[in-house]
C-alpha positions in Angstrom: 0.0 0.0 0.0 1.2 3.3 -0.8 -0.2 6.4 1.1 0.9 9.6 -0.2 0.3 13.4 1.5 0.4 15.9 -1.2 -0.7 19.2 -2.2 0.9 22.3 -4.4 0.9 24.6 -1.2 2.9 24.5 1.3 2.4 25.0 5.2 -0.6 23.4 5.7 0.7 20.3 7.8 2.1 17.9 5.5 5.4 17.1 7.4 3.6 17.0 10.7 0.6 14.9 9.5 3.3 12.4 8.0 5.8 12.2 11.2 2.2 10.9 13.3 1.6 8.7 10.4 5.0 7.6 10.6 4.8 6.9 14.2 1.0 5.2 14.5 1.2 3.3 11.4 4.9 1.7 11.0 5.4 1.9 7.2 8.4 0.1 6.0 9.1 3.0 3.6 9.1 6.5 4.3 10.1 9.1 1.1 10.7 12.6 2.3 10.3 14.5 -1.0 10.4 18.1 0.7 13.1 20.4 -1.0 14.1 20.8 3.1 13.5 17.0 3.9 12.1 18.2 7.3 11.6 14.3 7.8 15.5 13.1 7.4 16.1 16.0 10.1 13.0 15.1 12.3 14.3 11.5 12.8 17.5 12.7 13.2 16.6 13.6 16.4 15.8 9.7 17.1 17.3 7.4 19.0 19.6 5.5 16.3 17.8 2.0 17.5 14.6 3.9 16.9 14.7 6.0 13.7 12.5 5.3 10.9 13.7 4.1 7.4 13.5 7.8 5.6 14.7 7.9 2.1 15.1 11.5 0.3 16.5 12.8 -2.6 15.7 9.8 -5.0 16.1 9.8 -8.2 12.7 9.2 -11.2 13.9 5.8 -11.6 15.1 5.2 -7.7 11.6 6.4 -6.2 9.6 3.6 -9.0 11.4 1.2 -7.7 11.1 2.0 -4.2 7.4 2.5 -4.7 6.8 -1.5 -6.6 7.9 -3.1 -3.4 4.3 -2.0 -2.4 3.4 -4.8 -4.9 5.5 -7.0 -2.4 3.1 -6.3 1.1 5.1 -3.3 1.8 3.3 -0.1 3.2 4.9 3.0 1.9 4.5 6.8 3.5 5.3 9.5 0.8 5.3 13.2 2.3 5.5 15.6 -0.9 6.7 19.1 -0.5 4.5 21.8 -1.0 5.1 22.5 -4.9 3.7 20.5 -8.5 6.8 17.9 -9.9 7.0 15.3 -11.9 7.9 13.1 -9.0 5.3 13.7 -7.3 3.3 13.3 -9.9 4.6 10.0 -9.8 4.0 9.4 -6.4 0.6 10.6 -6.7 -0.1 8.5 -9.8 1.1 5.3 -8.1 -0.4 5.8 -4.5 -3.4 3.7 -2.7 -4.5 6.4 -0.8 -3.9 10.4 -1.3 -3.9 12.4 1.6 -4.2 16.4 1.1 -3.8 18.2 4.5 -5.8 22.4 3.9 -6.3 24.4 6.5 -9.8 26.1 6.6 -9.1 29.3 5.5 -11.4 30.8 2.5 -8.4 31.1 0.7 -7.5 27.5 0.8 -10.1 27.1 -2.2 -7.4 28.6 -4.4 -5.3 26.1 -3.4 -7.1 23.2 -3.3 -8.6 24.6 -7.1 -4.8 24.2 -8.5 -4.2 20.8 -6.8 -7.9 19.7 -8.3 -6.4 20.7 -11.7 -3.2 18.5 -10.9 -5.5 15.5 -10.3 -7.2 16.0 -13.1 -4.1 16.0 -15.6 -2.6 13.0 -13.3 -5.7 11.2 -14.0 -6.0 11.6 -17.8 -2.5 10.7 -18.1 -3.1 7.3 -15.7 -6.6 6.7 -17.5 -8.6 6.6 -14.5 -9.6 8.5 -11.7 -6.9 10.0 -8.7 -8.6 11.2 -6.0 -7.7 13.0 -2.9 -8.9 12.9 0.7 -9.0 16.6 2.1 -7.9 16.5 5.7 -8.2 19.9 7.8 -5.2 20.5 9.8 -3.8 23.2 12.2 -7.9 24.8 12.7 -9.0 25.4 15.6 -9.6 22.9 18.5 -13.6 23.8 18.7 -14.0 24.6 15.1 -16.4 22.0 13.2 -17.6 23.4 9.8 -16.2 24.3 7.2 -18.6 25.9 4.6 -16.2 27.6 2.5 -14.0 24.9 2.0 -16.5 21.7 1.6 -18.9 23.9 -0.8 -16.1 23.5 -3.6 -15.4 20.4 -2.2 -19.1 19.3 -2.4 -18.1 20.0 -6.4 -15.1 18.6 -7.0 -14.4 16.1 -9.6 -11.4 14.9 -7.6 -11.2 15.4 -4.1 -13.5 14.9 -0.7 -12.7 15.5 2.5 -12.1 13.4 5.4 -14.3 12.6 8.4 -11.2 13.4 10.8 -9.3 16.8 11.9 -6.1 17.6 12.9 -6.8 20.7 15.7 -3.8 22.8 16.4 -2.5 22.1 19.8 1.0 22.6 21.2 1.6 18.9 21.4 3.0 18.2 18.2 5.8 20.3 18.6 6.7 18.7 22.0 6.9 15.7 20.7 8.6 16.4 17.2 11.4 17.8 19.2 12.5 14.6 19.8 11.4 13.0 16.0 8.2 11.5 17.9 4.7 11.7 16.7 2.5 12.3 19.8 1.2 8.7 20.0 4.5 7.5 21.4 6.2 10.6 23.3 5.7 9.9 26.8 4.4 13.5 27.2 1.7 13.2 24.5 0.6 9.7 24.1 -2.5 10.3 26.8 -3.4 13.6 25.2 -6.0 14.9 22.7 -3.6 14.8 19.9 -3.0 11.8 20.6 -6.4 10.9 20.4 -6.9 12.5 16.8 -4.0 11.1 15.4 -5.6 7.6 16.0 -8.9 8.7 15.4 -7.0 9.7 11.7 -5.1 6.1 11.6 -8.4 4.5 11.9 -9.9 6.4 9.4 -7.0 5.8 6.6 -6.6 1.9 7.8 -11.0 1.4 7.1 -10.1 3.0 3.5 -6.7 0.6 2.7 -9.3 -1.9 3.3 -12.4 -1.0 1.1 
């Protein structure tokens, strides 16, 4: 299975979303494709015995083959930077499941317009539909609509959002200082962040298995 977090802005949560991912879910791949591979440097800050298997900087041909051994039971976590490439196009294109962190600002819809577009091309290039699961990150803790934002969703060819949100709360940066998502620092694991990050996990696991 291939899971992929992508979207042609940046700073809406992607690194972040994908360390938690990283942490609850095990993959035996993770590809940092960030220009600043925020991920290497994040599990840098691991205990050697403990750090994750990060690959960056891969080649077209290097990231294909990194991405068949899906084919062989593998699950692989690909966190794309915040910019429209060809490989992560690729990513896209070969990915199980496409995640697409927004915040729930009006002018998200801009964004999330040019990343609909990508999806589009991506999809008439593969020859069948690429959709993407908008999740809301970094809004606030009590906020639960989002009528700006699910309007063009409610209207897009290629993208609906998911059930789960990712509430800003000072957690994640506690636990990212050491390279932990908040379900495993000792500090976090008990707290709401926690909680949503497996409430997320849950929600992506019931899809893998649709």
């Amino acid at each position: 299975m291939i899971i992929v977090l992508a979207h042609n802005k940046g700073g809406v949560g992607k690194t972040t979303t994908a360390l938690n991912l990283t942490e609850i879910l095990k993959p035996d791949i993770v590809i940092d494709q960030d220009a600043h591979s925020n991920l290497v440097t994040l599990n840098s800050f691991r205990e050697p015995s403990a750090q994750f298997n990060v690959l960056s900087g891969l080649s077209k041909n290097d990231l294909i083959e990194q991405l068949k051994q899906s084919e062989q039971g593998k699950l692989i976590l690909v966190d794309c930077g915040g910019f429209d490439s060809e490989l992560n196009r690729i990513a896209v294109a070969l990915s199980d499941l496409v995640i697409v962190p927004a915040n729930d600002d009006i002018t998200e819809v801009i964004g999330l317009k040019s990343f609909d577009k990508t999806l589009s091309e991506i999809s008439a290039e593969m020859g069948t539909p690429i959709n993407g699961r908008v999740l809301f990150t970094r809004v606030h803790p009590r906020r639960k609509k989002f009528d700006d934002v699910e309007s063009f969703l409610n209207n897009s060819a290629h993208l609906s959002r998911l059930n789960t949100t990712i509430p800003t709360r000072k957690d994640y940066g506690k636990a990212a200082l050491d390279g932990m998502g908040v379900f495993a620092h000792p500090k976090t694991k008990y707290s709401d962040a926690a909680r949503d990050i497996k409430a997320l996990a849950s929600e992506i696991n019931a899809l893998l298995n649709t």
